[in-house]
Every structure is written in C-alpha cells, then in structure tokens.
Jmol script that loads the backbone (N, CA, C; Angstrom):
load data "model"
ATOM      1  N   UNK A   1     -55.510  19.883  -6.766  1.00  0.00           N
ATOM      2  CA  UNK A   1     -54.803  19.136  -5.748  1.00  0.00           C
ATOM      3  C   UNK A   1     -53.719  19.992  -5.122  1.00  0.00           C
ATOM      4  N   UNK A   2     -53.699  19.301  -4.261  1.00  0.00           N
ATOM      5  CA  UNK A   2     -52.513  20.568  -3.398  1.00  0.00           C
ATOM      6  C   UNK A   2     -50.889  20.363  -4.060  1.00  0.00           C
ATOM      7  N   UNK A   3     -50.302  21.304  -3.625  1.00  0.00           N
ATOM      8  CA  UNK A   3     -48.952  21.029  -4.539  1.00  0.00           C
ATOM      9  C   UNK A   3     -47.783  21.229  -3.264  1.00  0.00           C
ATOM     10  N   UNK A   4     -46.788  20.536  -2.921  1.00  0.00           N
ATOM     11  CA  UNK A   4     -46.008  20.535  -2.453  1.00  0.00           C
ATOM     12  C   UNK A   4     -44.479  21.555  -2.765  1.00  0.00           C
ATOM     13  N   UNK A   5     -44.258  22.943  -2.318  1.00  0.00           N
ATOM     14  CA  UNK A   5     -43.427  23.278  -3.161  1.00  0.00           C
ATOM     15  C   UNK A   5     -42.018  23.454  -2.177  1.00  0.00           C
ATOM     16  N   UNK A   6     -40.917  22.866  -2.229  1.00  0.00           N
ATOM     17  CA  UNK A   6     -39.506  22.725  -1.531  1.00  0.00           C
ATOM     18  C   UNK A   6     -38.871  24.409  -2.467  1.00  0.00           C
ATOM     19  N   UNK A   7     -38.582  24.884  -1.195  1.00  0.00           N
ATOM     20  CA  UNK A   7     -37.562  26.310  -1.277  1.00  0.00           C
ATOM     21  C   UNK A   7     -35.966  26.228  -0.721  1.00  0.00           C
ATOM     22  N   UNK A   8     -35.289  26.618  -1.247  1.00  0.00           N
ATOM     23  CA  UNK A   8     -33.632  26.875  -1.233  1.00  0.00           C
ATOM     24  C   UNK A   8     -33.431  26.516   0.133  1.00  0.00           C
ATOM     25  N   UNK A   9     -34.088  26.717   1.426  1.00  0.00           N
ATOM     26  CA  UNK A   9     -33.681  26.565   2.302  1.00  0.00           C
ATOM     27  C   UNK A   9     -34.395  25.070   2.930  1.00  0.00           C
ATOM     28  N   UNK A  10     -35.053  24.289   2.415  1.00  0.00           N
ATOM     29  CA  UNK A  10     -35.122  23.004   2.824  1.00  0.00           C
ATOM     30  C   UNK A  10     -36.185  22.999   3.143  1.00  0.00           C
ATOM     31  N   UNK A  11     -37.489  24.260   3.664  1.00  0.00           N
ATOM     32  CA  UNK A  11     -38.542  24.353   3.811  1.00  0.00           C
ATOM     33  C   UNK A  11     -39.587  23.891   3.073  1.00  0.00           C
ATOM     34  N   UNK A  12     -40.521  23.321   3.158  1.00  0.00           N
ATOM     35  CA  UNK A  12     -41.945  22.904   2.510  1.00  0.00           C
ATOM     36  C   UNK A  12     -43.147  24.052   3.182  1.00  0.00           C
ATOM     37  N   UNK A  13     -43.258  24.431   1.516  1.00  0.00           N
ATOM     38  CA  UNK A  13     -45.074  24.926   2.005  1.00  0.00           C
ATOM     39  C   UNK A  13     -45.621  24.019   0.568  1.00  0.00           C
ATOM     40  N   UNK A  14     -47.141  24.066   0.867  1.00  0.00           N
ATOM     41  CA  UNK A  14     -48.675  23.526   0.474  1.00  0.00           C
ATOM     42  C   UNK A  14     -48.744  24.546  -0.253  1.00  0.00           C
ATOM     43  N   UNK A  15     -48.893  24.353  -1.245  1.00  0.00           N
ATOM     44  CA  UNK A  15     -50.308  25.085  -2.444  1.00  0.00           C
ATOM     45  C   UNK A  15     -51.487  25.157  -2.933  1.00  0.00           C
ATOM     46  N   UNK A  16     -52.189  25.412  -2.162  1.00  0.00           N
ATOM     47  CA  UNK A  16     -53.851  24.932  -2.238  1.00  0.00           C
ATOM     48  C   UNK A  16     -54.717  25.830  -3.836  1.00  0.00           C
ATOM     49  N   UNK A  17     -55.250  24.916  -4.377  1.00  0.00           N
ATOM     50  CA  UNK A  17     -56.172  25.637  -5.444  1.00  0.00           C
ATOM     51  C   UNK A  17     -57.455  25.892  -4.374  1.00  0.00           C
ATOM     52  N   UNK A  18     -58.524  26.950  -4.985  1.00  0.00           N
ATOM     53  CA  UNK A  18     -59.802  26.866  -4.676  1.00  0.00           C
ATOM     54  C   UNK A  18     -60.652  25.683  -4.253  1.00  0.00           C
ATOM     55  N   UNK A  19     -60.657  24.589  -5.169  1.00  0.00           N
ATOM     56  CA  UNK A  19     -60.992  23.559  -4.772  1.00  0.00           C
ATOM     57  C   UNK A  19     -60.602  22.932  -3.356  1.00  0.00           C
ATOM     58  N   UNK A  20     -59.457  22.911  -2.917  1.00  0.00           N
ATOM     59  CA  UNK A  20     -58.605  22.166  -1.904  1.00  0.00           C
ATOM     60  C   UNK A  20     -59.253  23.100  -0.860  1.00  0.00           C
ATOM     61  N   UNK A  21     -59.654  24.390  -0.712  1.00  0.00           N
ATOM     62  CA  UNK A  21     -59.550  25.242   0.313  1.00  0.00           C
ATOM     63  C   UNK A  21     -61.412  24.887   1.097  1.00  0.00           C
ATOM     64  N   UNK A  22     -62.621  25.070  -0.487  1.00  0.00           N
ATOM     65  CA  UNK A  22     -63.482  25.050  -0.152  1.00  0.00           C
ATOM     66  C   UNK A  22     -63.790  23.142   0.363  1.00  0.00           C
ATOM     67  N   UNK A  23     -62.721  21.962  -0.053  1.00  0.00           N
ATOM     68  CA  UNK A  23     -63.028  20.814   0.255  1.00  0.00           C
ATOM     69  C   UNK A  23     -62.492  20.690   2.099  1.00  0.00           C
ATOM     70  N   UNK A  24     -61.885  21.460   2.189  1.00  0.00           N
ATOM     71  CA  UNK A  24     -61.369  21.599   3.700  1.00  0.00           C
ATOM     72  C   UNK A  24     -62.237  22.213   4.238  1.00  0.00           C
ATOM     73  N   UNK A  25     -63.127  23.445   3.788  1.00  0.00           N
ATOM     74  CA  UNK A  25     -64.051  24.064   4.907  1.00  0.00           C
ATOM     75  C   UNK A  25     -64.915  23.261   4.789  1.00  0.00           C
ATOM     76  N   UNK A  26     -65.548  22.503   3.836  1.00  0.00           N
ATOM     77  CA  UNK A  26     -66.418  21.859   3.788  1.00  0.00           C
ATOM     78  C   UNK A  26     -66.527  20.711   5.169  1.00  0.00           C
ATOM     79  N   UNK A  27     -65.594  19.933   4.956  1.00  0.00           N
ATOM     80  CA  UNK A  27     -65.253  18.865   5.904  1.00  0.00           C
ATOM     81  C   UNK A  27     -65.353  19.606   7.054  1.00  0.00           C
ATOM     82  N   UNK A  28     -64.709  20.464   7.299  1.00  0.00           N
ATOM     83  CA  UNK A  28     -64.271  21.337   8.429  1.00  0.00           C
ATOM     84  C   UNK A  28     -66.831  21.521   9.194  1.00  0.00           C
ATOM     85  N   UNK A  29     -67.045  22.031   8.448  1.00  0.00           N
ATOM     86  CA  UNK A  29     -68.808  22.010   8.364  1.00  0.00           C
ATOM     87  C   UNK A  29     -69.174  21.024   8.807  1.00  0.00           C
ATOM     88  N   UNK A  30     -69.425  19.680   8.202  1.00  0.00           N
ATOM     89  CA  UNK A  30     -69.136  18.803   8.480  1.00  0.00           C
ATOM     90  C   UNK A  30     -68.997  17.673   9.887  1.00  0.00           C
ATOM     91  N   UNK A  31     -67.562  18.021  10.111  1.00  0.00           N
ATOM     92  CA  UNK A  31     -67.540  17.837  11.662  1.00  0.00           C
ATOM     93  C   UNK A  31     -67.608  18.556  12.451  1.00  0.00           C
ATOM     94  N   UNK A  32     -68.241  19.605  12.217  1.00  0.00           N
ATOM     95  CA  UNK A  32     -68.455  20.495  13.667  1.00  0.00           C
ATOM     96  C   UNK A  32     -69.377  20.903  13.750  1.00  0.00           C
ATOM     97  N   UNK A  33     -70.544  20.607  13.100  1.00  0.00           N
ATOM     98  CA  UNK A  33     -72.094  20.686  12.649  1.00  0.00           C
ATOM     99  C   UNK A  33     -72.704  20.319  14.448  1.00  0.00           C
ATOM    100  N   UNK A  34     -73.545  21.114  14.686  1.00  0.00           N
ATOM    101  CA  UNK A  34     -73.909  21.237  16.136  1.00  0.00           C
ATOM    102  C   UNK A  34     -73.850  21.096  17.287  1.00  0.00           C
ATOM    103  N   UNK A  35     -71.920  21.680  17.131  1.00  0.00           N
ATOM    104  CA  UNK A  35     -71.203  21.315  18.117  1.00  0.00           C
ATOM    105  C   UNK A  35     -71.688  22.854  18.947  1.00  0.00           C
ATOM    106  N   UNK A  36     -71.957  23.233  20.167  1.00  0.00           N
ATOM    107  CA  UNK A  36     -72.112  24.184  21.010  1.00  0.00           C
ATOM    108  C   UNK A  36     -71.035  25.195  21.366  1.00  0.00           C
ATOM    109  N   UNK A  37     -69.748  24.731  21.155  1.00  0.00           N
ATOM    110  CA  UNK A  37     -68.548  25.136  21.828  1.00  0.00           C
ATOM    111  C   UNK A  37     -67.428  24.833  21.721  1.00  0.00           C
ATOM    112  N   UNK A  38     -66.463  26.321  21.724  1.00  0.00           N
ATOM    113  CA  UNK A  38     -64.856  25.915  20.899  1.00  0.00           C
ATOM    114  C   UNK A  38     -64.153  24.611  21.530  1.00  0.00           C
ATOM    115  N   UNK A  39     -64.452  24.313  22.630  1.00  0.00           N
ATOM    116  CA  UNK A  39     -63.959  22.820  23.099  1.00  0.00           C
ATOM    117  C   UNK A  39     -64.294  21.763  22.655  1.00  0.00           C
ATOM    118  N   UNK A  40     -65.790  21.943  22.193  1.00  0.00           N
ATOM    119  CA  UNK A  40     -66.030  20.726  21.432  1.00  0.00           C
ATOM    120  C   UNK A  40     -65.888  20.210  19.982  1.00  0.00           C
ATOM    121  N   UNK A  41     -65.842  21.740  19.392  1.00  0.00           N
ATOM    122  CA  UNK A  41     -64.874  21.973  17.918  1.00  0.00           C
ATOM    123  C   UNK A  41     -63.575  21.273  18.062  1.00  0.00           C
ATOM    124  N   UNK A  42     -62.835  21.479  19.234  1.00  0.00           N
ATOM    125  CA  UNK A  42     -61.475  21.248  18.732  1.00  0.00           C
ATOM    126  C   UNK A  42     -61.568  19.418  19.165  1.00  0.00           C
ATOM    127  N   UNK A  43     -62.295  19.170  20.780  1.00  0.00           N
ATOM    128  CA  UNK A  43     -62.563  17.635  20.638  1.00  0.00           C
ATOM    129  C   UNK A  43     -62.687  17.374  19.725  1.00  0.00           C
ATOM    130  N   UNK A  44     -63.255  17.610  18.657  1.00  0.00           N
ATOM    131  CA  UNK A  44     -63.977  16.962  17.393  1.00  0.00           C
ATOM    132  C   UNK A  44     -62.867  17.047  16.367  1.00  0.00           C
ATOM    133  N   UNK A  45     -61.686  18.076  16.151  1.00  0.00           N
ATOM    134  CA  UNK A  45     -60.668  18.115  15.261  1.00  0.00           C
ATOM    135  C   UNK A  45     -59.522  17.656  15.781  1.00  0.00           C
ATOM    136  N   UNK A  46     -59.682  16.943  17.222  1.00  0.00           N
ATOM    137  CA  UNK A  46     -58.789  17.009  17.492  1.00  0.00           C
ATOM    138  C   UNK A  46     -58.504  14.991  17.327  1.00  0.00           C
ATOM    139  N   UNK A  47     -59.696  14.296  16.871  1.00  0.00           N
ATOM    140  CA  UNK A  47     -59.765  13.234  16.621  1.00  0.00           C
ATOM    141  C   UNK A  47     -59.715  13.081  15.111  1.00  0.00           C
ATOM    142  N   UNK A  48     -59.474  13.754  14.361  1.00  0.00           N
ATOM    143  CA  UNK A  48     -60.121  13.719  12.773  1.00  0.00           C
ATOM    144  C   UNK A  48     -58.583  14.099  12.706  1.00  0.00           C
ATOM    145  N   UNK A  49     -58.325  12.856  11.109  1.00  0.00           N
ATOM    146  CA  UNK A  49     -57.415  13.088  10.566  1.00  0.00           C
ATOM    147  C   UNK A  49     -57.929  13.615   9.138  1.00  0.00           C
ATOM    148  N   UNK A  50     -56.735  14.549   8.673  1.00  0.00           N
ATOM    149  CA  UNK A  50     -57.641  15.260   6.989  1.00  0.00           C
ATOM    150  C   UNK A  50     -56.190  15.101   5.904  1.00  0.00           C
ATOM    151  N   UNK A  51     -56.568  14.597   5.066  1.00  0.00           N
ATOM    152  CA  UNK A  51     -55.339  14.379   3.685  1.00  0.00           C
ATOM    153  C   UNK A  51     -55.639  14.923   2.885  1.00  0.00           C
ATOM    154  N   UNK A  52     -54.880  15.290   2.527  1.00  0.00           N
ATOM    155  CA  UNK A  52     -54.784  16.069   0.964  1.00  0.00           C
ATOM    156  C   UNK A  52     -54.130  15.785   0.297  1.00  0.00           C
ATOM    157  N   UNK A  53     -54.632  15.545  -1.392  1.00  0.00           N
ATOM    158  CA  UNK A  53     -53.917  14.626  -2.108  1.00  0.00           C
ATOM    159  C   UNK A  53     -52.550  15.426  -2.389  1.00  0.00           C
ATOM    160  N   UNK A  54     -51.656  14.926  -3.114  1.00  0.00           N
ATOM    161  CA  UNK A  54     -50.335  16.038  -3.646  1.00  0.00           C
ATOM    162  C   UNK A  54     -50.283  15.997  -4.860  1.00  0.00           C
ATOM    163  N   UNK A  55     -50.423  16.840  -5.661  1.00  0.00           N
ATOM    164  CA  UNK A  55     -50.633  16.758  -7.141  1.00  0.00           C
ATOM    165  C   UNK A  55     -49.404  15.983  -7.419  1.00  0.00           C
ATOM    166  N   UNK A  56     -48.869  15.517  -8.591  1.00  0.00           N
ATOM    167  CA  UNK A  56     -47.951  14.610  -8.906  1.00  0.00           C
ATOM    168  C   UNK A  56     -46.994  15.849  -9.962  1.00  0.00           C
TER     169      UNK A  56
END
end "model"
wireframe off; spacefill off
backbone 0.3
color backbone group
C-alpha cells in the first residue's frame, strides 16, 4: 500500500511498493486499451479517478 511520508518542511510525498506501481500501470492498460491517440489517452485519464489505499 502506498505510504504517506510528511518531511520537516510540511511537504508530502507517496511511497509506492512494487505492487502499487504495477496496479497503476495496470489500470493505466486498461483504460487506454485501443485508444489511437495521445488526446484520446488523456480524454480517457482525464475522466478517471485512481485511489490508492494509504497504508495505516
């Protein structure tokens, strides 16, 4: 699961394991499966919401 990690300066980054990375390209496959063209890639991501859990 992804991990949320807060740094000294108030910033947030994501920590992705292997899992988290290949479940995102996956999806990512997915919806853009015989799309013709980077416009229609991004139409297509540009409607899709994607969550990732936060490890606890």
């Amino acid at each position: 699961m992804a991990k949320v990690i807060e740094n000294s300066k108030g910033r947030r980054q994501i920590r992705l394991n292997t899992e988290d990375i290949i479940n995102i390209v996956r999806e990512y496959q997915a919806l853009t499966f015989g799309a013709c063209s980077y416009s229609e890639i991004r139409n297509r991501l540009d409607d899709t919401i994607l969550y990732l859990p936060e490890d606890l």
